[in-house]
N, C-alpha and C positions, 0 to 999 in steps of 0.2 A: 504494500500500500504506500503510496506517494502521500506526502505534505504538499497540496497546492496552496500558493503565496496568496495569503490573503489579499495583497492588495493589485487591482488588473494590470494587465500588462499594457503599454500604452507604445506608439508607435513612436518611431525617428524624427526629432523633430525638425532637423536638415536631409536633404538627398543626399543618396550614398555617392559617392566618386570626392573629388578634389575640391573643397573650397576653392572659388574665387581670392586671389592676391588684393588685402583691400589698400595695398600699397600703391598709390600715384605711381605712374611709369610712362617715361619720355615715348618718343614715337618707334625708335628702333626697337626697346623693348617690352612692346605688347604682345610677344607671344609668349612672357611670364605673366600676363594679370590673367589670366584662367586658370592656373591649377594643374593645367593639361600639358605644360610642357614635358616630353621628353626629348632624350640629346637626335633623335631618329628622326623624328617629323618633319625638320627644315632639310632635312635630306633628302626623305624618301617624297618630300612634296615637290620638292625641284626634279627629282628624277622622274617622277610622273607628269609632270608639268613639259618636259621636254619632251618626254612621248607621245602625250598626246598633242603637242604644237605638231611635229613631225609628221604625225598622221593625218592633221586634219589640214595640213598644208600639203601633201599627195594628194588630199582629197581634191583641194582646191584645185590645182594644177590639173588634175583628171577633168576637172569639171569645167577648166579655162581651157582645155582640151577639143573636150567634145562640144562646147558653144562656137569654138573661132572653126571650128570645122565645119559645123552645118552651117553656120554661116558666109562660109567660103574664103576665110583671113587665108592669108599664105602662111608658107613657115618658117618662123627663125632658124638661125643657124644653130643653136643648141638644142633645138627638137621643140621646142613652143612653139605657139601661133601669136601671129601679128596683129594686133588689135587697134593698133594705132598709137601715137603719142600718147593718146589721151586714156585710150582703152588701160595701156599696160600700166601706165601709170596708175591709174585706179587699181587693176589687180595688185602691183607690188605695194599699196597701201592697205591693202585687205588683205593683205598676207601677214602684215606684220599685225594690224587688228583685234586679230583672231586671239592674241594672246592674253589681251585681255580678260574675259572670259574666263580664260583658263588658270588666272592666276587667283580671280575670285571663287573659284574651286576649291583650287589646292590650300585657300584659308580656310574654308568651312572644312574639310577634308584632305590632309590630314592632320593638319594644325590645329583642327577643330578650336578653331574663332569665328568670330560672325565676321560675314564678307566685308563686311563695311569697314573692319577694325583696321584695313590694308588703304583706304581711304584718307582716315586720320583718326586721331586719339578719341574723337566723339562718338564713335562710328558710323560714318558717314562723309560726303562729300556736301563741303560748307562752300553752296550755291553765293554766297554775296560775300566770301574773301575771298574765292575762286574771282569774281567782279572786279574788286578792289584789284588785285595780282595781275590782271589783265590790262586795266587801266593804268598799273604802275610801271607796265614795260614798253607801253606806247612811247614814251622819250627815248631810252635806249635801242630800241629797235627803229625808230626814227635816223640815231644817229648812223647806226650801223647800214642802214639802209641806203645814207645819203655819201656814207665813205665807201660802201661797196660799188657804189656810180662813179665816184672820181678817181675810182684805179681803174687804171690801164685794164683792158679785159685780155685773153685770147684771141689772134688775131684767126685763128679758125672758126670761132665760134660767129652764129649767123646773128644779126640785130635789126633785122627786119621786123616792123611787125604786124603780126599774127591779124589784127583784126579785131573789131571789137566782137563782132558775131564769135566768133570761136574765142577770144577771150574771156569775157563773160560768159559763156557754156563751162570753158575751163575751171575758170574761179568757181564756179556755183558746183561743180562735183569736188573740188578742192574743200570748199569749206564744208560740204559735209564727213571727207574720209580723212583729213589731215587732223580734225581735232579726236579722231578717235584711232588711228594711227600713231598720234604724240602721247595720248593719254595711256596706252599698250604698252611702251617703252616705259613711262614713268613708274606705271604699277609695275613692270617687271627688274628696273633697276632699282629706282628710289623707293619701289615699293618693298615685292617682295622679298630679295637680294639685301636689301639694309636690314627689316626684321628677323630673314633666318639668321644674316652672321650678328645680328644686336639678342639674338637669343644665346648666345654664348659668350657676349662679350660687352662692357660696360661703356666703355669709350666711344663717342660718337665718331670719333673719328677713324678707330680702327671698323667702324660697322661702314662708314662711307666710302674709305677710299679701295676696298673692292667691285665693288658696283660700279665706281667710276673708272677702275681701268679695266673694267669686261664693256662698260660703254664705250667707251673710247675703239677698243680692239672690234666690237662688234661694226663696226662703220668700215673698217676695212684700213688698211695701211698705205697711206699716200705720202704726204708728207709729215718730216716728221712736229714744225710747226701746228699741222692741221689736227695731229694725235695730238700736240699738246694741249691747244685746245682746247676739244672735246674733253680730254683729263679734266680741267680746270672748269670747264661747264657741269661736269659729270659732281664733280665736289662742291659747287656750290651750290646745284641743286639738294645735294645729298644735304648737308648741313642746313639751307631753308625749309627744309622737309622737316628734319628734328625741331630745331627752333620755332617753327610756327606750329607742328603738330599735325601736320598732313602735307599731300601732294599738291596741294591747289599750286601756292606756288611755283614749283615745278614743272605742271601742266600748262598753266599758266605762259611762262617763259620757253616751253617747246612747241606749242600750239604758235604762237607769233613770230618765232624763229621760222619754222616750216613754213607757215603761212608765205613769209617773205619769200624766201629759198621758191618754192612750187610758183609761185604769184609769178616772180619775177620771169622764171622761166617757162611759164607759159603764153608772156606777153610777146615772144618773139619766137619766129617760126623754128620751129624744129627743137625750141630748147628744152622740151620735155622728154626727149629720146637721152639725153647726156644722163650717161650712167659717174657721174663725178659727185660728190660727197662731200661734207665737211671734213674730210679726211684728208680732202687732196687744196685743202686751203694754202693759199700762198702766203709769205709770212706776214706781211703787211696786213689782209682779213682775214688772219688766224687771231693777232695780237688785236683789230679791234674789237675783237668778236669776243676777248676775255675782257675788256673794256667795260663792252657792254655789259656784260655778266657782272661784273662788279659790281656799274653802278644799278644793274637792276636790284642787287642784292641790297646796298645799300637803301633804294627808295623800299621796300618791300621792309625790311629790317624800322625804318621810321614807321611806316604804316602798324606795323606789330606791335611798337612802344605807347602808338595813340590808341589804334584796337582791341590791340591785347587779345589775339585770336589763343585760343585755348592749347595748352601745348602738353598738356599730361592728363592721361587716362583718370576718367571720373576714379572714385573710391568705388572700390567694390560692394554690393549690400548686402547685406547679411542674409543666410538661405530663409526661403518661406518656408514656416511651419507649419504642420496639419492645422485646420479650421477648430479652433477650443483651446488649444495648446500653445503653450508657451515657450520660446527658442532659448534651447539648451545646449548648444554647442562648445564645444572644450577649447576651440580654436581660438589662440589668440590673438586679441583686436574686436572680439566681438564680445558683447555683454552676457553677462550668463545670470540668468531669471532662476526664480526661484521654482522649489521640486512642484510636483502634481499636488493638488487640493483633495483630501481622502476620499474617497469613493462612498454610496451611499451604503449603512448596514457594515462598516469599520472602523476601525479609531484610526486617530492619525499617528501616523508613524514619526519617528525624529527627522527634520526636514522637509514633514508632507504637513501644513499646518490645516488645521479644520477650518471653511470657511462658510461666508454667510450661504453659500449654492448645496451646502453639503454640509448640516450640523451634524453633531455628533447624536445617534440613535438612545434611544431611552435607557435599555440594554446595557449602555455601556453609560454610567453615569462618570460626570465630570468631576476634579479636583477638590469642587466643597460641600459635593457628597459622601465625603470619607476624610472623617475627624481623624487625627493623628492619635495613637494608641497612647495608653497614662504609662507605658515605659521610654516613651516619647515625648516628649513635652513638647510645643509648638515656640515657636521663636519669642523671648525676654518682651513686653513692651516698655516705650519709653513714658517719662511721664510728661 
């Protein structure tokens, strides 16, 4: 025969897995405010991340395949079809795209964060400093704009131009795939790449300057001006990323770059076939082009001092308790409430105090029902 515990059994009053980290955490380090981190996740999610870019970029290529066919494009030299200036330039902007997508994935799974938390430290994408950061790079990219006119260009390159009919067709397919083309890059450098390596490491600046030399390498080797650079674009972005708390910035300043860069060269005939990069900058619009970056940093950095955009993960909240019951959790940082109120038809236990929802039963009479025995005497009074 078993002793069953007088008093019921009552359920958890947090879910079972990992508390929440209720520690504030910069922007590289939000894949410690869940509880979930292990050393594997930022590995095993970039490994899957690359696969499935790969895949679904054959996919793409099958699928640019079989449209520039039935539609009767001719064929490149490397086994593709010809779509046009305009065409292939839209495909290589959808190529890179797609990664997007795919990096809000590998946050929810297998980082297991919420997607947004790749976004910025709110979770989310903060619509009116994404505004501000866009309006703050309109002067630098102005400037850049107007010194990339007063150098000397390529004496091979065509300056004829294009037409307003096909320029304006051009711009209007630009500005929808270039802002989502730069935004792919920034979640996959500034994004995901600074939070797996800020998941093992405190310094913001060991979590940025990999990111910026796999951007940098990723545009290809031209000059070496042109890698510098992109180096120095790559780290500024990366550090206005920590600093303000998310990518806007970032986005922001690659969205108006390209912008320029594509704009430019679709105002004049033929210049959207040039397969040439910020990679192959010359040193004179390499060096203004970290200029720019500077001072966009600069205006964006004043903007942050007057705004004050949020730059570390809310507090974590304490888990929800079952509906009646009170949170009991041993974890520390969090309050810890007093035991369960006795149950009806038991006395209260040490720690379970009887309450007004649960008196104590007739059955079991209270403290000044039971006078102290005459080999006891009850406590001296005063007079």
């Amino acid at each position: 025969m078993t002793n069953a515990s007088p008093y019921p059994a009552y359920p958890t009053a947090h879910p079972v897995g990992p508390l929440p980290d209720p520690t504030p955490h910069p922007y590289h380090r939000m894949d410690r405010t869940t509880g979930c981190h292990r050393w594997w996740r930022p590995l095993v999610g970039t490994v899957l991340m690359s696969f499935a870019y790969v895949v679904l970029l054959l996919v793409l290529l099958a699928v640019t395949y079989g449209l520039g066919t039935a539609l009767g494009a001719p064929e490149l030299p490397d086994g593709g079809v010809d779509l046009g200036p305009l065409g292939n330039t839209a495909m290589d902007l959808v190529s890179l795209a797609i990664a997007l997508p795919l990096v809000l994935l590998a946050t929810l799974w297998p980082a297991r964060r919420r997607a947004g938390t790749v976004s910025s430290v709110t979770g989310r994408l903060r619509i009116g400093w994404l505004g501000r950061c866009l309006l703050a790079g309109l002067l630098p990219i102005l400037l850049l704009t107007g010194t990339a006119f007063l150098l000397p260009g390529d004496s091979g390159e065509s300056d004829t131009w294009v037409g307003w009919s096909s320029f304006l067709t051009a711009l209007a397919v630009l500005a929808v795939l270039v802002p989502l083309q730069a935004a792919a890059e920034e979640y996959v450098f500034r994004g995901w790449l600074t939070q797996a390596v800020g998941a093992f490491v405190r310094s913001p600046w060991f979590a940025v300057l990999p990111q910026a030399v796999l951007f940098a390498a990723a545009h290809g080797w031209g000059t070496r001006w042109g890698f510098l650079g992109l180096l120095v674009n790559g780290l500024v972005a990366g550090l206005l990323t920590i600093r303000t708390g998310g990518l806007e910035a970032a986005i922001a300043l690659h969205v108006l770059n390209n912008l320029l860069a594509f704009g430019a060269s679709a105002a004049v005939v033929d210049g959207l076939t040039s397969d040439e990069t910020a990679a192959d900058a010359p040193w004179p619009l390499a060096l203004t082009a970290v200029v720019t970056d500077l001072l966009y940093a600069a205006l964006v950095l004043w903007l942050a001092r007057r705004h004050k955009p949020q730059r570390l993960s809310s507090p974590a909240p304490p888990p929800t308790p079952y509906p009646g019951h009170p949170v009991t959790p041993a974890t520390p940082g969090y309050p810890v409430a007093p035991g369960h109120p006795a149950a009806p038809g038991h006395p209260a236990a040490p720690g379970h105090p009887v309450t007004s929802d649960h008196p104590a039963p007739a059955d079991h009479p209270g403290p000044a029902d039971h006078p102290a025995p005459p080999d006891h005497p009850g406590p001296a009074r005063t007079a």
